[in-house]
C-alpha positions as CSV (number, residue, x, y, z in Angstrom):
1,X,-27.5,-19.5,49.9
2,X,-29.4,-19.8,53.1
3,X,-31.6,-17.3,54.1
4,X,-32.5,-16.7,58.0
5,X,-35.7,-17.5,57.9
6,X,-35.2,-21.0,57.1
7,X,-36.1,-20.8,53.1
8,X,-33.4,-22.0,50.4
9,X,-33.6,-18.1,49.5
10,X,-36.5,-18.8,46.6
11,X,-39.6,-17.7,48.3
12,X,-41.0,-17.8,51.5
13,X,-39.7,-21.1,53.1
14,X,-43.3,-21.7,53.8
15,X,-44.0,-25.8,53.6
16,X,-47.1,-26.4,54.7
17,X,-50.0,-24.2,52.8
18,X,-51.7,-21.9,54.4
19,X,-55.3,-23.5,53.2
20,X,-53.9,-27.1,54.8
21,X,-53.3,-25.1,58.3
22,X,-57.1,-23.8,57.9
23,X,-58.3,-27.2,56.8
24,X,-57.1,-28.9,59.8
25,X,-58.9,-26.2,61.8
26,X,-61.9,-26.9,60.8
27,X,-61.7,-30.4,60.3
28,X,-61.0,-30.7,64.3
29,X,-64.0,-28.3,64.6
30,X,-65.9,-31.1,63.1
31,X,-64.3,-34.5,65.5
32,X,-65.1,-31.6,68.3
33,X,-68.3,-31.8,67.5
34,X,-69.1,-35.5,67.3
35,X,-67.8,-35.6,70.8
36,X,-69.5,-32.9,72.0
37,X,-71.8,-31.0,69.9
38,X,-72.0,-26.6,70.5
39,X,-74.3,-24.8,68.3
40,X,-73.5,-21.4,66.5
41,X,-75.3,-19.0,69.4
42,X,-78.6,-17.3,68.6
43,X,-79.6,-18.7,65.4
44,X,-76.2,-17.5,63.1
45,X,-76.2,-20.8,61.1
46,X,-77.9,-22.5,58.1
47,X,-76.9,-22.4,54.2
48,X,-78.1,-19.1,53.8
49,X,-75.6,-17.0,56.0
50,X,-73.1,-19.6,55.0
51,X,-73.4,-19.2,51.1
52,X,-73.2,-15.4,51.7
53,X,-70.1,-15.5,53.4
54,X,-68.6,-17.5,50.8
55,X,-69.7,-15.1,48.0
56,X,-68.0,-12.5,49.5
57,X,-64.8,-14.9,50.1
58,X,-64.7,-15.7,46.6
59,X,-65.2,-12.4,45.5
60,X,-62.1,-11.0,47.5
61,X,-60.2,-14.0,46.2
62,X,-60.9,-13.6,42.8
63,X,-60.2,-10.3,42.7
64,X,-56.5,-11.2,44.8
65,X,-56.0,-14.2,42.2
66,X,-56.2,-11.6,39.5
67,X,-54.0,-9.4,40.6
68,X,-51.7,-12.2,41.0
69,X,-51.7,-13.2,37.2
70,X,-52.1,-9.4,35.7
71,X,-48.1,-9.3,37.9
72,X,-47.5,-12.1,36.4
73,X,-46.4,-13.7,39.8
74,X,-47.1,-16.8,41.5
75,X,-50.1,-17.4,44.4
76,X,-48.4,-20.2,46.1
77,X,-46.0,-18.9,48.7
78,X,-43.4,-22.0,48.5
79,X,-42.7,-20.0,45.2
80,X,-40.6,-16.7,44.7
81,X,-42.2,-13.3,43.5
82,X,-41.6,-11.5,40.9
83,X,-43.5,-8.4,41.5
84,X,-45.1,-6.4,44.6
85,X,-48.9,-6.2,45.0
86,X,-50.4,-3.0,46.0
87,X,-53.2,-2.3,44.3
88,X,-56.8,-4.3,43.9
89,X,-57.3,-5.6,47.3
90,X,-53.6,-5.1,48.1
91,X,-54.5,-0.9,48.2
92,X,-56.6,-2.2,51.5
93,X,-54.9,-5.2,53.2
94,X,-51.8,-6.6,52.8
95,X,-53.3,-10.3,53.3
96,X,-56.8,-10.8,51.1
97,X,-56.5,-14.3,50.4
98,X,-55.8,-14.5,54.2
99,X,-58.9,-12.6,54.8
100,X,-60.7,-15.2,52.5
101,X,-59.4,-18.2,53.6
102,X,-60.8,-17.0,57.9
103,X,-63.7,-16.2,56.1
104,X,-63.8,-20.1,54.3
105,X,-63.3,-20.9,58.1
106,X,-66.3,-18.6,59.6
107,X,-68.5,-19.9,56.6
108,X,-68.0,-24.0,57.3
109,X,-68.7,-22.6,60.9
110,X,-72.0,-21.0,60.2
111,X,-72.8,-23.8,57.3
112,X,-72.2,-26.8,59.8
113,X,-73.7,-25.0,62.6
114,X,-70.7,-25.8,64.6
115,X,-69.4,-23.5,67.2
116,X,-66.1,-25.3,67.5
117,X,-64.9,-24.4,64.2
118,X,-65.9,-20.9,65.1
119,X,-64.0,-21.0,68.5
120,X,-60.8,-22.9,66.4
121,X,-60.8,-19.4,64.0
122,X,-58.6,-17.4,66.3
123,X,-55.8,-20.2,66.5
124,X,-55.9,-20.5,62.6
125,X,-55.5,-17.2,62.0
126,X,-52.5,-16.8,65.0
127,X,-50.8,-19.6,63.2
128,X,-51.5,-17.6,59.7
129,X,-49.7,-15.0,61.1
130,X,-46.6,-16.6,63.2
131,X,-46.3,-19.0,60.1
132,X,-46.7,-17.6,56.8
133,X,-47.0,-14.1,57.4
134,X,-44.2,-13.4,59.4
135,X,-41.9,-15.9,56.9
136,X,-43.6,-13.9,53.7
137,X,-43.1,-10.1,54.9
138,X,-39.6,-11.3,56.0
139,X,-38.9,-12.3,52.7
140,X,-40.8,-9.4,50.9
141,X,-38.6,-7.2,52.5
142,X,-35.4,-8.7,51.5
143,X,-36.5,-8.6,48.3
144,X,-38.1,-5.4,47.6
145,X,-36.7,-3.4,50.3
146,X,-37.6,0.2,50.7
147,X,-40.8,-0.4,48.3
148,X,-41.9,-3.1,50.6
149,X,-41.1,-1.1,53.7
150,X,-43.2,2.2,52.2
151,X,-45.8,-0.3,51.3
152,X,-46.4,-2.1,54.8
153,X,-46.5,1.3,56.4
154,X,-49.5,2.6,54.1
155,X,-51.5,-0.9,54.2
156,X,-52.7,-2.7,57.3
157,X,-52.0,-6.5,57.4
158,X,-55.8,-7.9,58.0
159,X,-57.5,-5.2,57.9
């Protein structure tokens, strides 16, 4: 069976993973910048704010990814669920590893130096949300229904 949001009714549908949509972005930040160099504005770059950044991303994720195996359900969403996360970081967004993969995105920005990266973040995270997002909380609420529902009303999607 066929579900409408163009999966084969055993996850998501999602194809193309998220971090590949966030990889591109940045990776066109970087062929922006060998055409035309832009600078992060007043000084916000260097190794420093970008390593911070990171630490916190890989904080949030390990703490999402952990939540993920105590349910015993799968991260990747081209696979189905087999349990609905609300606590951990799921108490306070309902999209963490979203949170940490824009954060990846504002760290390479701040790392590099590059501003185009930075100025690429918005689209990523638009096409995060058109793409996955909408495809995943479509499919979470077939699945769970009513729990889903109560749960997206409580819990912002970013933040």
């Amino acid at each position: 069976m066929t579900a409408d949001n163009g999966n084969d009714g055993h996850g998501p549908g999602i194809r193309l993973h998220p971090p590949a949509i966030y990889a591109i972005s940045i990776l066109a930040g970087i062929g922006l910048d060998k055409l035309r160099p832009l600078a992060m504005p007043a000084g916000l770059h260097g190794r420093l704010y970008g390593g911070c950044i990171v630490a916190v991303a890989v904080a949030i994720a390990l703490w999402s990814l952990h939540r993920f195996y105590r349910a015993n359900t799968d991260v990747r969403p081209d696979r189905p669920d087999r349990a609905l996360l609300t606590s951990g970081p799921y108490r306070y967004t309902r999209n963490p590893l979203y949170i940490t993969l824009s954060l990846v995105q504002l760290a390479a920005a701040v790392w590099l130096n590059n501003l185009w990266i930075l100025l690429a973040l918005p689209l990523s995270v638009f096409v995060i949300t058109r793409y996955a997002i909408a495809r995943e909380e479509r499919y979470l609420e077939k699945l769970f229904g009513r729990d889903y529902l109560e749960y997206k009303a409580r819990v912002r999607r970013w933040f």
